[in-house]
C-alpha positions in Angstrom: 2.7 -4.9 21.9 5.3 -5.2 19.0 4.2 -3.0 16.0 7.0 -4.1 13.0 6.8 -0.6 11.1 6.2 3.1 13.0 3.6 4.8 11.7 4.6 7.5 9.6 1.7 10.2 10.8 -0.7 10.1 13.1 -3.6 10.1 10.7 -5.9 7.2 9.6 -4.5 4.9 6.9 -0.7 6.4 7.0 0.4 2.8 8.0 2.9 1.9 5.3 2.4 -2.0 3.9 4.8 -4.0 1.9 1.9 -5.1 0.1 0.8 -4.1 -3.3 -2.9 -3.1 -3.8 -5.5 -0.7 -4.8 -4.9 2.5 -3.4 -3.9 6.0 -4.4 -0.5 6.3 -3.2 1.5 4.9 -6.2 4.6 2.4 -4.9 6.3 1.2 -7.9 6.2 0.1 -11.9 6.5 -3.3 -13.1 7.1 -5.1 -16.9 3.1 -5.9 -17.9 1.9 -9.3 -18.2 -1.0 -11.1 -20.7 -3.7 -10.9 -19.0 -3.2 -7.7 -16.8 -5.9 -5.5 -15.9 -5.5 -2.4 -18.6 -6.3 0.3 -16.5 -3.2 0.2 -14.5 -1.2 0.9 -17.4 1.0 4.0 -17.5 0.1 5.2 -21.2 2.7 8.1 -20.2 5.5 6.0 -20.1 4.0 3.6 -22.8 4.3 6.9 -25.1 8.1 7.5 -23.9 9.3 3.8 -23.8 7.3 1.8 -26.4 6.9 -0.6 -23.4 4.5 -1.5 -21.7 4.1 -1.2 -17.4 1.7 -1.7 -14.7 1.4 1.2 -12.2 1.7 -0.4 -8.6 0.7 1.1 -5.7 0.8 0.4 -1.7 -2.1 -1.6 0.3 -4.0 -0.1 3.0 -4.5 -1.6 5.9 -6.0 -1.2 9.4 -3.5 -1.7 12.3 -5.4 -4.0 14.9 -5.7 -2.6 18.3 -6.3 -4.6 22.0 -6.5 -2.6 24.8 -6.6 -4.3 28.3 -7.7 -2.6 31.1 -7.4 -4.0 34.8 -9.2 -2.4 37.7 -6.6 -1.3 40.0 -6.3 -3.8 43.6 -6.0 -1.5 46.9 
């Protein structure tokens, strides 16, 4: 089984994804677009900048798991 990122801890939903989603672990900011929802703005840095930006943060996801077990031949 090939798993293409190590977990960083051993508790549930510390998989890291290179997806952006709903979450509470923030990942990044981005340059808002018309028609963006308005409660991912970062008024904070609206008030410092006089820009506009979207707060990003990481997808969770579940890590599928198959285990096979075989009865052992004497």
């Amino acid at each position: 089984m090939l798993v293409p990122a190590p977990a960083k801890s051993s508790l549930k939903g510390e998989r890291r994804s290179k997806a952006r989603g709903q979450s509470v672990e923030f990942a990044d900011y981005r340059n808002y677009v018309v028609g963006d929802d308005f409660r991912y703005l970062d008024w904070n840095l609206y008030g410092r900048l006089d820009r506009l930006f979207l707060k990003l943060y990481e997808e969770e996801r579940e890590l599928p798991v198959t285990i096979f077990l075989m009865p052992a031949s004497r």
